[in-house]
N, C-alpha and C positions, 0 to 999 in steps of 0.2 A: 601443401595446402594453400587455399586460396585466402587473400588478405580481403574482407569486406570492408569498406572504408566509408566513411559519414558519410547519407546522415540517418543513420542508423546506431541507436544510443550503445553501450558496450551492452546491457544487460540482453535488447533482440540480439546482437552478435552473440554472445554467448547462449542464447537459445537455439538461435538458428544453429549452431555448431552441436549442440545438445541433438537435436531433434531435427534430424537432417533427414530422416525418413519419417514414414507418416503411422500416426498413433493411433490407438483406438477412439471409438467418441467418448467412451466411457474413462479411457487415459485421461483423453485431452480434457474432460470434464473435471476429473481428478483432479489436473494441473492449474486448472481457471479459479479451483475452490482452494486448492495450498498459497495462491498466489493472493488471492482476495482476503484470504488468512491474512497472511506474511503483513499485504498492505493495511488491514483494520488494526495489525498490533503496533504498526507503525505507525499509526494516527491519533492511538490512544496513547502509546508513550511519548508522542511529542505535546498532546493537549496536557497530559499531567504533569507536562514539564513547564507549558505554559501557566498552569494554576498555580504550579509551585512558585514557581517565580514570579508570580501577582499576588502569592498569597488569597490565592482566592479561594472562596469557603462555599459550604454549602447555599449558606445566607446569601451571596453572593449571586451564585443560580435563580434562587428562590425569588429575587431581588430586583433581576433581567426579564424572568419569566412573569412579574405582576406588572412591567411596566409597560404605559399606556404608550401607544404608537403617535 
């Protein structure tokens, strides 16, 4: 097998290696939405890691969102 080499991240290598033939649109749509997934639960477990670690509360939010620009 062929080695792909930068600058392409490991996760395209490892799709491209996945998915070396061509998928349905209905697949590939599939794929766009498990991955847009994956990414939203990684966004939210890092911001609730950020609240945690600010201790930031509701109030807080409430707090950002009344303040004048």
């Amino acid at each position: 097998m062929n080695t792909i080499n930068p600058p392409l991240s490991n996760v395209q290598v490892e799709l491209m290696k996945i998915y070396s033939t061509n998928i349905t649109e209905r697949e590939l749509q599939e794929l766009k939405n498990l991955l847009a997934q994956f990414y939203a639960k990684k966004s939210i477990e890092n911001a609730n890691e950020v609240w945690k670690t600010n201790n930031f509360t509701n109030e807080t939010m409430d707090s950002w969102l009344n303040e004048k620009s």
